[in-house]
C-alpha positions as CSV (number, residue, x, y, z in Angstrom):
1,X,14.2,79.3,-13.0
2,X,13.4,79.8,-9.4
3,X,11.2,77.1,-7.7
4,X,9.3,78.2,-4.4
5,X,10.1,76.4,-1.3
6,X,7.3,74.3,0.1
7,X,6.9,73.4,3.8
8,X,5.6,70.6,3.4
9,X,5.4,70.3,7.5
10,X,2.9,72.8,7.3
11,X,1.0,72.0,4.7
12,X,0.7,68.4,6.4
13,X,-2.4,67.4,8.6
14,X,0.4,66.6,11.0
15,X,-1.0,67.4,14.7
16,X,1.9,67.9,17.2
17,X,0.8,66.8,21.0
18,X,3.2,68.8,23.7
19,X,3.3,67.6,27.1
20,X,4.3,70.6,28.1
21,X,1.4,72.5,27.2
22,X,-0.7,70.0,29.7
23,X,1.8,70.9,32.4
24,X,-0.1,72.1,35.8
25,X,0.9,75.2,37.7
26,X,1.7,75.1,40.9
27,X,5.0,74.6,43.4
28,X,6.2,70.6,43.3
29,X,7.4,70.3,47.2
30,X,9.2,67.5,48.7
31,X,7.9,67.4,52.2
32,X,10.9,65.0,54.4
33,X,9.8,63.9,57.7
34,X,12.8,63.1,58.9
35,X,13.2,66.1,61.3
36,X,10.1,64.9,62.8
37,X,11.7,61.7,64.3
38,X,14.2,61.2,67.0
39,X,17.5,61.4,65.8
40,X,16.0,61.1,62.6
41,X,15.0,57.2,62.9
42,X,12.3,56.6,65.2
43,X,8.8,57.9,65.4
44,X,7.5,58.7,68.4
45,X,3.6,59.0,68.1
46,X,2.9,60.9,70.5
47,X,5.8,63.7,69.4
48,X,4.7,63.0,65.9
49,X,1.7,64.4,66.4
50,X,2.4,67.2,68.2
51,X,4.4,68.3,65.1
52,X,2.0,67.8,62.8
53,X,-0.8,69.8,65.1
54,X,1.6,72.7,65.2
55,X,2.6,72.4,61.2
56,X,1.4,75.4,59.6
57,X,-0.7,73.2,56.6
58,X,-1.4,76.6,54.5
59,X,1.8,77.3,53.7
60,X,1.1,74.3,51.1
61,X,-2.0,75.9,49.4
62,X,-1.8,75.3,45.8
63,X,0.8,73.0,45.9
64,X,1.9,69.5,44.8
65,X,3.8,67.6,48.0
66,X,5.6,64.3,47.8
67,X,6.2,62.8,51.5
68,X,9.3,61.2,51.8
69,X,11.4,59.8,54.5
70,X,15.0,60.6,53.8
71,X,16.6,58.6,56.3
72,X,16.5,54.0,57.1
73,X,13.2,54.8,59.7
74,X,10.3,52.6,59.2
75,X,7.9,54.9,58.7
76,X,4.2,53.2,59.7
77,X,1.4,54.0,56.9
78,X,-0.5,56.2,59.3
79,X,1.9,58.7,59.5
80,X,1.9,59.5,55.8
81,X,-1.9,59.4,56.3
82,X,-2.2,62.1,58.8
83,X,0.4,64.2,57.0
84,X,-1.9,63.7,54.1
85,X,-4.9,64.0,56.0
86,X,-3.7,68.0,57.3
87,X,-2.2,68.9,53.3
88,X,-5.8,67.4,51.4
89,X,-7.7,71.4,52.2
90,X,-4.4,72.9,51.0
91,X,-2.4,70.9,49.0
92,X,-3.5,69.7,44.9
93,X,-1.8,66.4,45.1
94,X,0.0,64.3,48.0
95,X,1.8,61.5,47.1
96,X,4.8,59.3,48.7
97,X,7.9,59.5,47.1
98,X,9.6,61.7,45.3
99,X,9.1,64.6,43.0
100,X,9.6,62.3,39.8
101,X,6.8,60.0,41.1
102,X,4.8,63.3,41.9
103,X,5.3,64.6,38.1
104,X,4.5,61.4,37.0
105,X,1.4,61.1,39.1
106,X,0.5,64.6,37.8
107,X,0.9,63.3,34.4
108,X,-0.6,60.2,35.2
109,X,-4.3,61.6,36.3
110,X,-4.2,64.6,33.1
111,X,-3.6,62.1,30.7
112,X,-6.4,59.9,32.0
113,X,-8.8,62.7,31.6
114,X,-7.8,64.0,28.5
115,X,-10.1,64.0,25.7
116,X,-8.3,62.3,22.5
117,X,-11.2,63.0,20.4
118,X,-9.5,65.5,18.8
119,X,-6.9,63.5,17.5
120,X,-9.1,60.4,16.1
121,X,-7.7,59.7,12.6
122,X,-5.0,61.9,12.5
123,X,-1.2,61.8,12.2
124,X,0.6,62.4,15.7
125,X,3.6,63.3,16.8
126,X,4.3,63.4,20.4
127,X,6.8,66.3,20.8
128,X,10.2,65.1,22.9
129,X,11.5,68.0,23.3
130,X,10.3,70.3,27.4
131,X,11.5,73.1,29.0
132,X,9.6,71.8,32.3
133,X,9.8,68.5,33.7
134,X,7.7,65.8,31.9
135,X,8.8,62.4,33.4
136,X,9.4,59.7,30.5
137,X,6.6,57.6,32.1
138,X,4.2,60.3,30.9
139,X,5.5,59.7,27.0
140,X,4.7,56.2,27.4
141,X,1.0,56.4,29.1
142,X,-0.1,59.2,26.5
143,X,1.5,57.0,23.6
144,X,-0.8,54.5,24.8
145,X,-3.7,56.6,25.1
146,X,-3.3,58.0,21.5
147,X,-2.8,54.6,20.1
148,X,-6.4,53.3,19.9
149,X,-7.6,56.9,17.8
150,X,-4.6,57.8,16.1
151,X,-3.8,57.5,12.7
152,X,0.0,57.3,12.9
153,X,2.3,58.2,16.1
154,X,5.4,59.6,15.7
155,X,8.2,61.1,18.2
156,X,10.5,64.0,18.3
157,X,10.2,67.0,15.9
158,X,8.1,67.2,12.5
159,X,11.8,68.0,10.9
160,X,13.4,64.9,12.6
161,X,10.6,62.4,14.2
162,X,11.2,58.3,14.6
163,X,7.9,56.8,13.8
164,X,6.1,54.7,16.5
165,X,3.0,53.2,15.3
166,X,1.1,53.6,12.3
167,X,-2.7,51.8,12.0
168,X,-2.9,49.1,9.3
């Protein structure tokens, strides 16, 4: 006798959240500034802002830049904020740092505005596995987001998940 097999994954009211489906298009730039100082450690204002005058901005458009400074200069705050000030028409997002703090800033400001309504009462699992760069922070802010609605979190794969949380 021949039973059928039964996917019980499936067949579950399992919902699998994927960070990767949230993940934004758009080029992730690290812009360094440090061929914009003399010899690399000290900013001259005045040739500072010559070079960000003569920048062309709108090769950024559509982009997501994190300013860095890759040498020891003391970079002054001003300087990031004019860099910023030129990128804001072009640019989706300017941070400082680098392109880990910039994914994690993306992440940071969709997971704030997502909706969770969706998932209210329902049994989570937070998919572990990207092709595209989620930062880790991102796991941990949408875990927390999901908490408050969900009816059970879980992580990994429905054929292998570690569970997380599960409302009393």
């Amino acid at each position: 006798m021949e039973e059928d097999i039964i996917n019980r994954v499936a067949n579950s009211q399992l919902v699998t959240v994927d960070l990767e489906d949230y993940y934004p298009k758009g080029s992730r730039i690290l812009f360094d500034i440090k061929d914009w100082l003399l010899e690399g450690l000290v900013l001259r204002e005045k040739d500072f802002r010559e070079q960000v005058s003569q920048h062309d901005w709108s090769q950024y458009q559509g982009t997501y830049v994190a300013l860095t400074c890759s040498t020891d200069a003391i970079i002054p705050a001003w300087a990031f904020m004019l860099i910023s000030i030129h990128l804001q028409p072009f640019a989706k997002k300017t941070i400082i740092g680098d392109l880990e703090s910039l994914e994690t800033s993306i992440y940071q400001d969709i997971i704030n505005n997502l909706d969770v309504s969706a998932f209210q009462d329902k049994p989570l699992i937070i998919k572990g596995c990207s092709k595209k760069p989620v930062p880790q922070n991102a796991y941990i802010m949408l875990s927390n987001k999901l908490k408050p609605v969900a009816k059970s979190i879980m992580y990994g794969e429905a054929c292998s998940s570690v569970p997380l949380y599960k409302r009393k």
